[in-house]
C-alpha positions as CSV (number, residue, x, y, z in Angstrom):
1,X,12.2,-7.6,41.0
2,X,13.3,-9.9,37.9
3,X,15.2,-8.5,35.3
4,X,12.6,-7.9,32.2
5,X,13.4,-10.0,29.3
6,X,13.9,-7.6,26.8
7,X,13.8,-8.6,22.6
8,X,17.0,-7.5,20.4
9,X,16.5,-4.7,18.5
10,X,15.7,-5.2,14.8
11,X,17.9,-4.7,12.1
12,X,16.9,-3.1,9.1
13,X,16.6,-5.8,6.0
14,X,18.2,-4.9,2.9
15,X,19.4,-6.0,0.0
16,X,19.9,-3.2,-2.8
17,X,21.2,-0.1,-0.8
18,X,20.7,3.5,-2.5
19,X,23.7,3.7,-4.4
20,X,22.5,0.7,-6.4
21,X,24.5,-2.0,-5.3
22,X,23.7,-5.5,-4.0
23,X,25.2,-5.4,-0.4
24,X,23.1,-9.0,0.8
25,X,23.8,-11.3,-2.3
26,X,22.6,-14.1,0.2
27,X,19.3,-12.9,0.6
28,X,18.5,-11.7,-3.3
29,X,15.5,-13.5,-5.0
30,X,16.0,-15.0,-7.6
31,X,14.7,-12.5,-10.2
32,X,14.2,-12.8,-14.1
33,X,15.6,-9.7,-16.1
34,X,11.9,-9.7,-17.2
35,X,10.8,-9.8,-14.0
36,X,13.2,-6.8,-12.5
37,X,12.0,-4.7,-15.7
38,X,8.5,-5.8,-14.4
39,X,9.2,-4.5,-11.2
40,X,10.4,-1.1,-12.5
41,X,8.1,-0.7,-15.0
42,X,5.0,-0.8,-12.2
43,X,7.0,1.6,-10.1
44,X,7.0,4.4,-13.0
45,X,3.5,3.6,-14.3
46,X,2.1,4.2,-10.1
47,X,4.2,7.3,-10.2
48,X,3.1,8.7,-13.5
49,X,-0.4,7.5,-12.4
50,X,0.2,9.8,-9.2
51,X,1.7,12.8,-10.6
52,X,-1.5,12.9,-13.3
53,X,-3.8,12.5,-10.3
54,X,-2.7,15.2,-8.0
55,X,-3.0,17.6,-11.8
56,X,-6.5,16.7,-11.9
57,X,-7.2,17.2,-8.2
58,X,-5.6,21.1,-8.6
59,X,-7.9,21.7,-11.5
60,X,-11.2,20.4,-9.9
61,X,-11.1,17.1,-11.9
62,X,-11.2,15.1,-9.2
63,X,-11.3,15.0,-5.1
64,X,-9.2,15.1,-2.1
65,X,-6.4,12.4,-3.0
66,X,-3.8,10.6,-0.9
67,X,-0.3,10.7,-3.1
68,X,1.9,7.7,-3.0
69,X,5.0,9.3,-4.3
70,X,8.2,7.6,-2.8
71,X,6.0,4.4,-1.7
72,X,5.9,2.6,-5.0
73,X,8.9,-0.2,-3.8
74,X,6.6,-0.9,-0.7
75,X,3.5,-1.5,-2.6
76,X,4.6,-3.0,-6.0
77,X,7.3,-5.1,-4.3
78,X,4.7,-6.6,-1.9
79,X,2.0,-6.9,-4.2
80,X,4.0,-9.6,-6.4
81,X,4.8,-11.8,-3.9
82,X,1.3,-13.3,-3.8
83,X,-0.8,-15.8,-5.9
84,X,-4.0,-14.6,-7.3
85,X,-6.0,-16.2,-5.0
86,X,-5.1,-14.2,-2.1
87,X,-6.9,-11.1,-0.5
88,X,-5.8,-7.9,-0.4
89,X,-7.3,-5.2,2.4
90,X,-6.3,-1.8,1.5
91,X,-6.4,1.8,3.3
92,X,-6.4,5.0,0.8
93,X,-2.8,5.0,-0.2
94,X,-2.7,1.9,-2.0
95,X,-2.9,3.2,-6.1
96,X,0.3,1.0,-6.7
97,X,-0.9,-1.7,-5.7
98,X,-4.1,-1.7,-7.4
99,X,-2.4,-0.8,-10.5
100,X,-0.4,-3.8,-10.1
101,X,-2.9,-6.6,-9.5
102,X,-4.3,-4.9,-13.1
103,X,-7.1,-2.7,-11.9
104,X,-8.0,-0.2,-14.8
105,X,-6.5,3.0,-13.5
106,X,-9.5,5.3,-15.4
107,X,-11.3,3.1,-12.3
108,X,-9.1,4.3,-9.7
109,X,-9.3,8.4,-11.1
110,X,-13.0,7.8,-11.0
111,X,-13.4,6.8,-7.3
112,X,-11.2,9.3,-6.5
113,X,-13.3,11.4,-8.3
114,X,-16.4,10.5,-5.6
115,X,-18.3,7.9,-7.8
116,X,-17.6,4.8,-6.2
117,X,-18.7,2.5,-9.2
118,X,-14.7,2.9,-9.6
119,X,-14.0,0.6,-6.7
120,X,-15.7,-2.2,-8.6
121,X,-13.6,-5.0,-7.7
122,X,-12.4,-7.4,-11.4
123,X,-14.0,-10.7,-11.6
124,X,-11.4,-13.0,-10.5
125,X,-9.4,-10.8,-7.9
126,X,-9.9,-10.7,-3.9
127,X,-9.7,-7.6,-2.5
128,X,-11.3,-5.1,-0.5
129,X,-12.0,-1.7,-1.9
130,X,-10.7,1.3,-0.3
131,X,-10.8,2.4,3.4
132,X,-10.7,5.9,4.0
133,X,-11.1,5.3,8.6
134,X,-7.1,4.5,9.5
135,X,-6.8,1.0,10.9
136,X,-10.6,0.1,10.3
137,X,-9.5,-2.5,7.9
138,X,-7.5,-4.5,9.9
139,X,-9.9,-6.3,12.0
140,X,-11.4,-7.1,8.4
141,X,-8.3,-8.6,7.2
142,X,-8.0,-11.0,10.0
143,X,-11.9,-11.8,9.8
144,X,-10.9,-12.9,6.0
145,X,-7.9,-14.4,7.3
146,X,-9.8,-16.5,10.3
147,X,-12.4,-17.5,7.6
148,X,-9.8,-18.7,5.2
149,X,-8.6,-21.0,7.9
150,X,-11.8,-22.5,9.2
151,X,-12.9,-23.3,5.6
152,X,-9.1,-25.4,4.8
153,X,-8.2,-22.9,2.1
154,X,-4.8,-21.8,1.1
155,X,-5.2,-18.3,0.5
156,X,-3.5,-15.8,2.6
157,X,-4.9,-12.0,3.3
158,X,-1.9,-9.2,3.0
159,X,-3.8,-5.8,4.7
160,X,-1.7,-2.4,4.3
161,X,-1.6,0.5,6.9
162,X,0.1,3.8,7.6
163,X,2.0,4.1,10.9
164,X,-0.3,6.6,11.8
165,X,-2.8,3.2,12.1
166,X,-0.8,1.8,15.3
167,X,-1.8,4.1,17.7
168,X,-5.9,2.9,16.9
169,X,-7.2,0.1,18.9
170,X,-8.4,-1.4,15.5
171,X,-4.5,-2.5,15.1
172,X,-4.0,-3.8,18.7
173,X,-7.5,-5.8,18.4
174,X,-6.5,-7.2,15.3
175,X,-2.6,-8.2,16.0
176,X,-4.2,-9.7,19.4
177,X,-6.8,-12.2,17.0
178,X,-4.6,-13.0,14.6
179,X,-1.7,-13.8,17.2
180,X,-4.4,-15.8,19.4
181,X,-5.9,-17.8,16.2
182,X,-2.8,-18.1,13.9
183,X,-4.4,-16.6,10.9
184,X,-3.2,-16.7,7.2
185,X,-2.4,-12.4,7.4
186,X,0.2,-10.7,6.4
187,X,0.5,-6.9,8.1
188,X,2.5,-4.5,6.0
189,X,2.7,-1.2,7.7
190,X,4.0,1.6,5.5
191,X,6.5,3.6,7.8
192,X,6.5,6.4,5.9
193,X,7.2,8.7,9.2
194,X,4.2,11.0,9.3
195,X,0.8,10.5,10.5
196,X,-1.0,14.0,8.6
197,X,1.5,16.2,10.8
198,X,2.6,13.7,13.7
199,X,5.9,12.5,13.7
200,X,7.0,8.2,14.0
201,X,8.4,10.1,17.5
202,X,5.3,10.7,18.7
203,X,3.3,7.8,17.7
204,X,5.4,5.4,20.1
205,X,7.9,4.6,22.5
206,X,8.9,1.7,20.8
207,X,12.8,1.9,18.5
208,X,10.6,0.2,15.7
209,X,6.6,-0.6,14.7
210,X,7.6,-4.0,13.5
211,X,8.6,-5.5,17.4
212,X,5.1,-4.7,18.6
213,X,4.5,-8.1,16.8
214,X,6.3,-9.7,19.6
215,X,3.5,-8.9,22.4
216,X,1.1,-10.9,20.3
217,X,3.4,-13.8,19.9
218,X,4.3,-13.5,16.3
219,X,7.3,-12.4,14.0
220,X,7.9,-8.9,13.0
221,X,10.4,-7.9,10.5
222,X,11.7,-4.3,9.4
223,X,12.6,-3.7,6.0
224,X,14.0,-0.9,3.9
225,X,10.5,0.2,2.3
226,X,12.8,1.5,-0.4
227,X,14.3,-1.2,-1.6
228,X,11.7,-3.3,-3.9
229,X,14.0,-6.5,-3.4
230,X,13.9,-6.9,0.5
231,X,10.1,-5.9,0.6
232,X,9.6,-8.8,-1.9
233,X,11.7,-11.2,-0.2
234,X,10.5,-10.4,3.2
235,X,6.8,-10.6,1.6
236,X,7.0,-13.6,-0.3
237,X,8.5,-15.3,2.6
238,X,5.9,-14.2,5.0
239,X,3.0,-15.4,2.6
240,X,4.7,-19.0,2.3
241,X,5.0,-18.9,6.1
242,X,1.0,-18.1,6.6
243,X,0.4,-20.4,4.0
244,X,1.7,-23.0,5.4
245,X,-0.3,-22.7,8.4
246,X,2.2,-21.0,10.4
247,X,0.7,-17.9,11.6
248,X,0.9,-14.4,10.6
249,X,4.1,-11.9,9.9
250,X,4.0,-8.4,10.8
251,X,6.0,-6.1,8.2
252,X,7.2,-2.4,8.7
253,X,8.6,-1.0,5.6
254,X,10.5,2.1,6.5
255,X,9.6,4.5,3.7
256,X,8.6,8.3,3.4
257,X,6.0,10.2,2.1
258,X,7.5,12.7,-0.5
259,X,4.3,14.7,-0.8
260,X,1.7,15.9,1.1
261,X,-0.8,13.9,3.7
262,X,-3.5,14.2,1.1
263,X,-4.6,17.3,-0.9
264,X,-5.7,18.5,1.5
265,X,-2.4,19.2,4.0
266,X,0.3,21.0,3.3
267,X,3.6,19.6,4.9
268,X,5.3,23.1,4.5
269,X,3.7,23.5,7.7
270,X,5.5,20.8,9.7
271,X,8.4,19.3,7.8
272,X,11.8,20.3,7.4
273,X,12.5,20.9,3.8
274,X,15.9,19.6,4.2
275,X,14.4,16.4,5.7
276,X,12.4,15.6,2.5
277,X,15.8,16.5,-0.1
278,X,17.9,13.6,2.3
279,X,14.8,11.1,1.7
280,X,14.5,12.3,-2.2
281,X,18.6,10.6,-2.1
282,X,16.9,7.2,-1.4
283,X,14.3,7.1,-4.1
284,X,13.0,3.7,-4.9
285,X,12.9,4.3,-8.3
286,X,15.8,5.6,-9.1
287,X,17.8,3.4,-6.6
288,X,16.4,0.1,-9.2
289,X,17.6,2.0,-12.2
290,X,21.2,2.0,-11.4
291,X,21.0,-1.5,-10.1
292,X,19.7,-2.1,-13.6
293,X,22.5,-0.1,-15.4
294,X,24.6,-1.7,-13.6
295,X,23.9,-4.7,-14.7
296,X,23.3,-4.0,-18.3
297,X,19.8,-4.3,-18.2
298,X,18.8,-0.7,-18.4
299,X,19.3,2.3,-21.8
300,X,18.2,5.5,-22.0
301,X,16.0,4.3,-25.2
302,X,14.6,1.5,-22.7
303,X,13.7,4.6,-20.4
304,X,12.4,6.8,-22.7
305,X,10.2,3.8,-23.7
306,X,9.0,3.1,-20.3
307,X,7.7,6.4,-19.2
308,X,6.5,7.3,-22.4
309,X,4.7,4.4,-22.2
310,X,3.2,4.9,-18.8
311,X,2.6,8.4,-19.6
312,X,-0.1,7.0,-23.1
313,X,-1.5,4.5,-20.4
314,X,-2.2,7.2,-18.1
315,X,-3.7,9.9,-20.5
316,X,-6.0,7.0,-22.3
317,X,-7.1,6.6,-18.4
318,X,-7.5,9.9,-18.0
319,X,-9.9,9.9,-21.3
320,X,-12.0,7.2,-20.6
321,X,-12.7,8.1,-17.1
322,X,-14.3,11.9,-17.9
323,X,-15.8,9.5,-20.7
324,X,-18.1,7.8,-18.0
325,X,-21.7,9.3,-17.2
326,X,-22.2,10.9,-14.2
327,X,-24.3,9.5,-11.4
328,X,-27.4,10.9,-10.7
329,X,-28.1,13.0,-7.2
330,X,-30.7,10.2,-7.1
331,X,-28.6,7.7,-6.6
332,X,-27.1,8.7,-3.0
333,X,-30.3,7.3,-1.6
334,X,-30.1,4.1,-3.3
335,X,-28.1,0.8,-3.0
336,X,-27.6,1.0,0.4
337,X,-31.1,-0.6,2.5
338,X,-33.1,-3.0,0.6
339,X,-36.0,-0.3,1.6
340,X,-35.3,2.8,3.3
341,X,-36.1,4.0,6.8
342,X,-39.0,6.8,6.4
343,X,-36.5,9.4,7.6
344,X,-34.4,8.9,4.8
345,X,-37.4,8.4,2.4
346,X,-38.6,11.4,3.8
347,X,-35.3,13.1,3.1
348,X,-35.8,11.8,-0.5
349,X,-38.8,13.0,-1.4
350,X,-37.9,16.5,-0.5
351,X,-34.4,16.2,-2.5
352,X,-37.3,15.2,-5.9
């Protein structure tokens, strides 16, 4: 039998490491003070956001919620790689990067809340809303994507999953298309090593996510999910790369998920406490702030400014979301048929 032809295995990208310090001053993008502080400021505001929104969950404020603690590098650093023209196909962890393309977050607390009039997507933005089924959303993205092709547009489609979201045939059906056609999509896969309660190990055989590109004949790249400078770089080049008609990128950011599943998990259960203080260590957040000190681009009176600011932002949402009128039980019958079938009418009348 021939010897198997086997791929290298994939080194992790990075560029800032957790002490703060450039260690791949080839690779660094070429970054405005303005637009590191940008990058920062995002970060806090999606964690403030966060911290607010699991409050209001424990006091009955609002549903079950999906925290994003210790993501924000993976999501704001991808998120401002792309043009406004391009799509965005979400799952249920993607506050940041809502929050980032300049949704109002009141609009986010009040979907999470159950009224989905929150999800209203702006005027002006592409994007999906949220999709609570893992992996469901990928065979969307690439149906944008393929579109986007057929009709000579530029726009590429950037569709974020869980790893919990390879093991689901929605994934391999979608990686297959998307191989087969060449689509504009970008697949960023938040490896954030727990799927509810099952570990990476048990997900896959595979050392990484990011080489199951290979079987459908495009590239796949592992980054520090981490570090907001390689997810951008790796992001922004694998948006010029689709958009330039060659083919889709498949991105695993190897990050963790500080807190629970959702609300409704408790990780006590499962997780080593000891494994969650090692991951703490490599916080996103604080791993930018003393590349910024560093560099003389960070004060304590700049950091008191920027979370007290985020914090205003996040109560005023917090105010104009209880602010909104409630829907009316009424309204679960409506908006979905253009007239309903007689069971549900039926189902209707009795509810009057």
């Amino acid at each position: 039998m021939p010897k198997r032809e086997v791929k290298p295995k994939l080194e992790m990208f990075q560029i800032l490491n957790e002490d703060g310090k450039i260690v791949n001053t080839r690779e660094m993008p070429q970054l405005k003070n303005e637009d590191i502080k940008r990058m920062y400021e995002l970060m806090v505001l999606s964690r403030v956001f966060d911290d607010v929104a699991l409050k209001l969950q424990r006091e009955g404020r609002i549903l079950t919620y999906a925290s994003l603690l210790g993501q924000e590098a993976s999501q704001i650093g991808s998120v401002l790689a792309l043009q406004k023209d391009d799509w965005i196909v979400p799952s249920f962890r993607e506050n940041g990067v809502f929050i980032t393309l300049g949704f109002p977050m009141e609009g986010l607390y009040q979907y999470w809340a159950g009224d989905e009039r929150g999800m209203k997507i702006l005027e002006g933005r592409n994007a999906l809303p949220v999709a609570i089924p893992v992996g469901t959303q990928v065979p969307h993205a690439v149906g944008i994507a393929w579109a986007m092709k057929l009709q000579g547009r530029k726009n590429v489609v950037v569709t974020y999953f869980g790893d919990g979201a390879t093991s689901k045939g929605d994934f391999h059906e979608g990686m297959n298309f998307a191989g087969v056609f060449k689509v504009p999509c970008v697949f960023i896969c938040q490896n954030n090593q727990w799927a509810i309660s099952v570990p990476r190990s048990r997900q896959t055989a595979s050392e990484t996510l990011a080489q199951k590109a290979f079987a459908y004949g495009f590239d796949g790249i592992l980054v520090d999910g981490n570090d907001v400078f390689a997810v951008f770089k790796v992001t922004k080049d694998a948006v010029e790369k689709a958009r330039a008609g060659k083919g889709p990128t498949f991105i695993e950011c190897y990050t963790y998920r500080m807190e629970n599943h959702t609300t409704a998990d408790d990780w006590k259960r499962y997780r080593d406490p000891r494994e969650v203080e090692e991951w703490k260590k490599k916080d996103p957040i604080d791993r930018l702030k003393k590349y910024m000190e560093g560099e003389g681009i960070w004060s304590e009176d700049y950091e008191k400014e920027v979370w007290d600011s985020a914090k205003a932002k996040v109560n005023e949402a917090v105010k104009k979301f209880e602010s909104v009128p409630p829907l009316m039980p009424l309204d679960m019958f409506e908006y979905v048929y253009a007239e309903l079938p007689p069971e549900l009418e039926e189902q209707r009348k009795d509810f009057e």
